[in-house]
N, C-alpha and C positions, 0 to 999 in steps of 0.2 A: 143815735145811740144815747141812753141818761147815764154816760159814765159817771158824773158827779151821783149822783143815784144812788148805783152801786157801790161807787168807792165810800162815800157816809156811812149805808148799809154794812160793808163789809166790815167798815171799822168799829162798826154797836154792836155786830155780832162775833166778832173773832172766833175761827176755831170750826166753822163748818165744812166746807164745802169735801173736801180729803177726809172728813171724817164720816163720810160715807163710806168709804171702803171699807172703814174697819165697822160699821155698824153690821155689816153684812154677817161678817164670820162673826160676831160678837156670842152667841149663844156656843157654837163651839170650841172656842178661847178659854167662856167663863171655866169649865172645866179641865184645863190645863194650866191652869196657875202655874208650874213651875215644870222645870225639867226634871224627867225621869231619871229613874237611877240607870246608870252608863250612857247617857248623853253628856255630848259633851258641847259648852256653850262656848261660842265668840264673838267675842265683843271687838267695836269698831266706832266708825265713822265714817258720812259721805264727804264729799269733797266742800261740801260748808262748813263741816263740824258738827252735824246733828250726829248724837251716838245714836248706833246702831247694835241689837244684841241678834245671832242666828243660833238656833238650837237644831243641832245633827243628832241624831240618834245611830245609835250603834251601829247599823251597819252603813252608815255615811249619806241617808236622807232625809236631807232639810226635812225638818217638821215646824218650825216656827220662825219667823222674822220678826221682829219691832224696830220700829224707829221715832227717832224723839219730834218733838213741834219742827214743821219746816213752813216757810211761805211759798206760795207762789203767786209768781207774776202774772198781772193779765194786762190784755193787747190794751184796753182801754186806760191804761195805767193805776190802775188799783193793784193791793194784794190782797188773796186772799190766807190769813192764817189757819192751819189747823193742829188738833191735839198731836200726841203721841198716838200712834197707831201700832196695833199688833193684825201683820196674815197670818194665815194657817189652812189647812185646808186645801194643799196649792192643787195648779190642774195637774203637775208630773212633776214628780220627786225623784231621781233616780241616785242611786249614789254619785254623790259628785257634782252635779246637779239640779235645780230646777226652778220651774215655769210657773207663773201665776198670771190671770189674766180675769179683769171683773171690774162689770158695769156697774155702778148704783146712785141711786137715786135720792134726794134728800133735799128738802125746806127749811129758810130761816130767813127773818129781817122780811118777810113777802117776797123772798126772792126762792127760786127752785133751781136745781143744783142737778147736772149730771155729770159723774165723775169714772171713765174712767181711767181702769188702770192696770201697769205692768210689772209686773218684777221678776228679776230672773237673777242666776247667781250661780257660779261656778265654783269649786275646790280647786285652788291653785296647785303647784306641783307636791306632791307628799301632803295634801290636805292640811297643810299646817295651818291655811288660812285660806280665806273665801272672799271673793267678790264678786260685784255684780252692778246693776244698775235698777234706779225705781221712776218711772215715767209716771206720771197724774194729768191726766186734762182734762177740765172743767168748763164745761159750758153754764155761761150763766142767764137764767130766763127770770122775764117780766109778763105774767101770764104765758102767751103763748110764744111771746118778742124774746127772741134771742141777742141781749146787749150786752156780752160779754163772755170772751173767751180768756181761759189761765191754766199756763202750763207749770212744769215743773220735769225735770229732768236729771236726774243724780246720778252719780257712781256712789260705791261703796264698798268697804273693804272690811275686813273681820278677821282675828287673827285671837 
């Protein structure tokens, strides 16, 4: 493995690997800049303290997620950092509810980047507040050599 490598790498590039997922929905996002009228937003944090913001719409499904910079750990002891990311878009929304699920793909530093990822999120009792959990796992390649894996793992809550 070149973990010294990648850990140099990760540290001249900060901010990639996770931010694949949100390149993804990126052109659907740029047009929802904020919450509609009768949505209503809650704000949070995961269990680090990265704020977290969910936008419900009126009749109680999630339409948007963001979360602030978080790290994650990888097996060869690097981290890798990434931005603030917004989902949308998700695979099932239901009231009260829902699921997002998505592979992506992304380069930086000559390294390549497969990331995916989970997020799911429940309306606690009387919706007053939401939570959930967001999963990321990052394989990390050197042409076709795979020298490093980084997870990341969170709850979160919204209120």
């Amino acid at each position: 493995m070149k973990a010294g490598k990648v850990i140099g790498a990760v540290a001249a590039v900060a901010a990639v690997a996770a931010v694949a997922a949100v390149a993804a929905v990126a052109l659907s996002v740029a047009a929802a800049a904020g919450a509609a009228p009768g949505d209503t937003v809650y704000t949070g944090a995961t269990d680090e303290g990265v704020k977290v913001k969910l936008t419900v719409a009126t009749p109680g499904n999630a339409t948007k997620f963001k979360i602030g910079k978080t790290k994650i750990e990888c097996d060869e002891g690097g981290t890798l950092s990434n931005k603030a990311g917004t989902y949308s878009g998700f695979d099932r929304s239901d009231p009260g509810s829902f699921k997002d699920k998505r592979t992506t793909k992304s380069s930086a530093g000559g390294f390549d980047f497969k990331t995916r990822s989970k997020l799911a999120g429940e309306a606690d009792a009387g919706s007053a507040s939401w939570s959930g959990r967001l999963k990321l796992s990052t394989k990390v390649f050197d042409g076709r050599e795979q020298i490093d894996s980084c997870r990341l793992s969170t709850a979160w809550t919204a209120s």
